[in-house]
C-alpha positions in Angstrom: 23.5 -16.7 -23.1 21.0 -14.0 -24.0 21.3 -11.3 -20.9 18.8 -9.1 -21.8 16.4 -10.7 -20.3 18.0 -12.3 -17.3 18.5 -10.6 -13.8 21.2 -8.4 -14.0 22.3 -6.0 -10.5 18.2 -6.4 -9.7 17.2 -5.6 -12.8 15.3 -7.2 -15.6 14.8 -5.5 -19.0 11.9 -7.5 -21.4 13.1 -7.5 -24.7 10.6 -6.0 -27.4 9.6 -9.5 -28.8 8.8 -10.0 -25.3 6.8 -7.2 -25.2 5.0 -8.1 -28.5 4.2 -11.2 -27.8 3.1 -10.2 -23.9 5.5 -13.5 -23.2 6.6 -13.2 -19.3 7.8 -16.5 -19.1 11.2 -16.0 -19.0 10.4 -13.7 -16.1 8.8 -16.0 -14.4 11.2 -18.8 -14.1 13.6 -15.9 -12.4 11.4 -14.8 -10.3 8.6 -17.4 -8.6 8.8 -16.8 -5.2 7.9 -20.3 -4.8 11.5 -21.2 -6.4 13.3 -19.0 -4.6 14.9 -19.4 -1.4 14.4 -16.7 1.7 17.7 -15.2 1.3 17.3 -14.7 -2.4 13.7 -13.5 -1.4 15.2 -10.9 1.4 18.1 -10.1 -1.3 15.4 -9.0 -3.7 13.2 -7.1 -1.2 12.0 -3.4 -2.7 15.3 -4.3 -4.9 13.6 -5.0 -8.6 13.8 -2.6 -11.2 11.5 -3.4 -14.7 12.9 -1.6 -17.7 11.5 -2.3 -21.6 13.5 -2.4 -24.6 12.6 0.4 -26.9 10.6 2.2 -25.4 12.2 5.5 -24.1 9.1 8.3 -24.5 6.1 7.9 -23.1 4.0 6.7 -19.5 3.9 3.2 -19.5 0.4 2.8 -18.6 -0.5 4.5 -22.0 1.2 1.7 -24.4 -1.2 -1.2 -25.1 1.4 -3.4 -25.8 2.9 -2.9 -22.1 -0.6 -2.8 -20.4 -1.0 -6.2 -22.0 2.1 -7.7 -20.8 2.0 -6.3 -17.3 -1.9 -7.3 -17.0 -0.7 -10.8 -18.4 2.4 -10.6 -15.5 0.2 -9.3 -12.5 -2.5 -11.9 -13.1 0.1 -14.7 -12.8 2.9 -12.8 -10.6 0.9 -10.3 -8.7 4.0 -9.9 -5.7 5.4 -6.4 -7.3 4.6 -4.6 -3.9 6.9 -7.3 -2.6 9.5 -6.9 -5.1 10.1 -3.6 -7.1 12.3 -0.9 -6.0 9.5 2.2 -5.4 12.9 4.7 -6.1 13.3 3.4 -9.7 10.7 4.4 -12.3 8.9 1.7 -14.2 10.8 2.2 -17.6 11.5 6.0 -18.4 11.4 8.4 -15.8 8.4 10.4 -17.2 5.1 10.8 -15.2 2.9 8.4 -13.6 6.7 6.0 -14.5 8.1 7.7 -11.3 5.6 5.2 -9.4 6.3 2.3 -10.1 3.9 0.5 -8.1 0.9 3.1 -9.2 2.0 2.9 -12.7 1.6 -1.2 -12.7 -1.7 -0.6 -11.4 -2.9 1.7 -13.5 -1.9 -1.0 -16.6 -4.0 -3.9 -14.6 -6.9 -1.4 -13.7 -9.2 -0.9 -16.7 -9.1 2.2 -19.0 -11.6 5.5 -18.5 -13.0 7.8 -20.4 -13.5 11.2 -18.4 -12.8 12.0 -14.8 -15.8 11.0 -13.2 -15.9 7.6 -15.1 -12.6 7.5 -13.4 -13.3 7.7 -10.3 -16.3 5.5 -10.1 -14.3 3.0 -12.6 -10.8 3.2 -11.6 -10.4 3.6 -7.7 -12.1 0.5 -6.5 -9.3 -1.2 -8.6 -6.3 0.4 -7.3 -7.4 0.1 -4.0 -7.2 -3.8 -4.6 -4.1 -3.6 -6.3 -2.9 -1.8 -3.2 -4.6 -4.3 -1.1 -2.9 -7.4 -2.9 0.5 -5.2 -2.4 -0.1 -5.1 1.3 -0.7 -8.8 1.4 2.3 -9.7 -0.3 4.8 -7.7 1.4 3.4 -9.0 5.0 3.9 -13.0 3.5 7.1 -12.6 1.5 8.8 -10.2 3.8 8.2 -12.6 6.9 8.9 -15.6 4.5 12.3 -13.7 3.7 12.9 -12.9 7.6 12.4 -9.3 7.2 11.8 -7.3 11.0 8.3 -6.3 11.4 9.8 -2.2 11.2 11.1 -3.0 7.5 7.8 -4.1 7.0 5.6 -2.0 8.3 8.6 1.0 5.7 7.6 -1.0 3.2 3.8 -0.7 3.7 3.8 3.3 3.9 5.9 3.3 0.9 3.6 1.5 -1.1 0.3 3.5 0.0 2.8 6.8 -0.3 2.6 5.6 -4.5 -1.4 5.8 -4.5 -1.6 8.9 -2.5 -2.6 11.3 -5.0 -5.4 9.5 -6.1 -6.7 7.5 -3.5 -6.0 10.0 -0.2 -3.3 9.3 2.4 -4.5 6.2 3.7 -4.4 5.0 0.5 -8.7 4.4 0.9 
């Protein structure tokens, strides 16, 4: 059995064909929260850590080949506020990779040009990213029998990734 791209301690590496090919399938059977039962759900709460194979140098929301795949994986699987560990970067621990949760929304959110095409383009689209966070942490952490103080930690943790560029309410 090929364990490179099965969940291993809470983490789950995509191999570079799966990059290539922007293939999260595999992913997916692992991790549908609609397979799962609540105590794997609560087991994997704020647990997940996404690595990529290969790639060691550089902010994952500037590789194409990642945006695609994470764009593909958010549009099927969009429960990452639910799921990844906000402690671990999302692959190397350079930049905007030291939040996770910001850097996955900044691979769904469209690319900008300038800083003022930014903030007109850009911030409107984290902010739903943040929003669709919110939601799924308040169903999958209830579904996973979570207590309402765990969820309300995980909530501030998730707006405390968008704080430098959307303010500290995350608006």
């Amino acid at each position: 059995m090929n364990t490179t791209n099965q969940i291993q301690n809470r983490s789950y590496t995509f191999t570079r064909s799966q990059i290539q090919r922007g293939d999260v399938r595999a992913f997916l059977t692992q991790l549908d929260p609609a397979k799962l039962t609540n105590d794997q759900l609560a087991a994997l709460f704020g647990r997940l850590h996404l690595a990529f194979d290969g790639i060691a140098d550089c902010e994952i929301p500037t590789r194409g080949e990642l945006r695609i795949l994470l764009r593909r994986l958010h549009a099927i699987w969009p429960w990452s506020g639910f799921f990844l560990d906000l402690e671990q970067p999302l692959g190397p621990a350079l930049g905007a990779n030291t939040k996770p949760l910001l850097a996955l929304a900044l691979c769904v959110a469209d690319r900008w040009i300038d800083a003022a095409q930014a903030h007109r383009v850009i911030r409107p689209q984290l902010q739903r990213f943040l929003f669709t966070a919110h939601d799924t942490i308040d169903r999958l952490g209830k579904r996973a029998g979570q207590k309402a103080s765990v969820i309300q930690a995980r909530h501030e943790a998730a707006t405390r990734q968008f704080q430098a560029l959307l303010g500290k309410n995350g608006q």
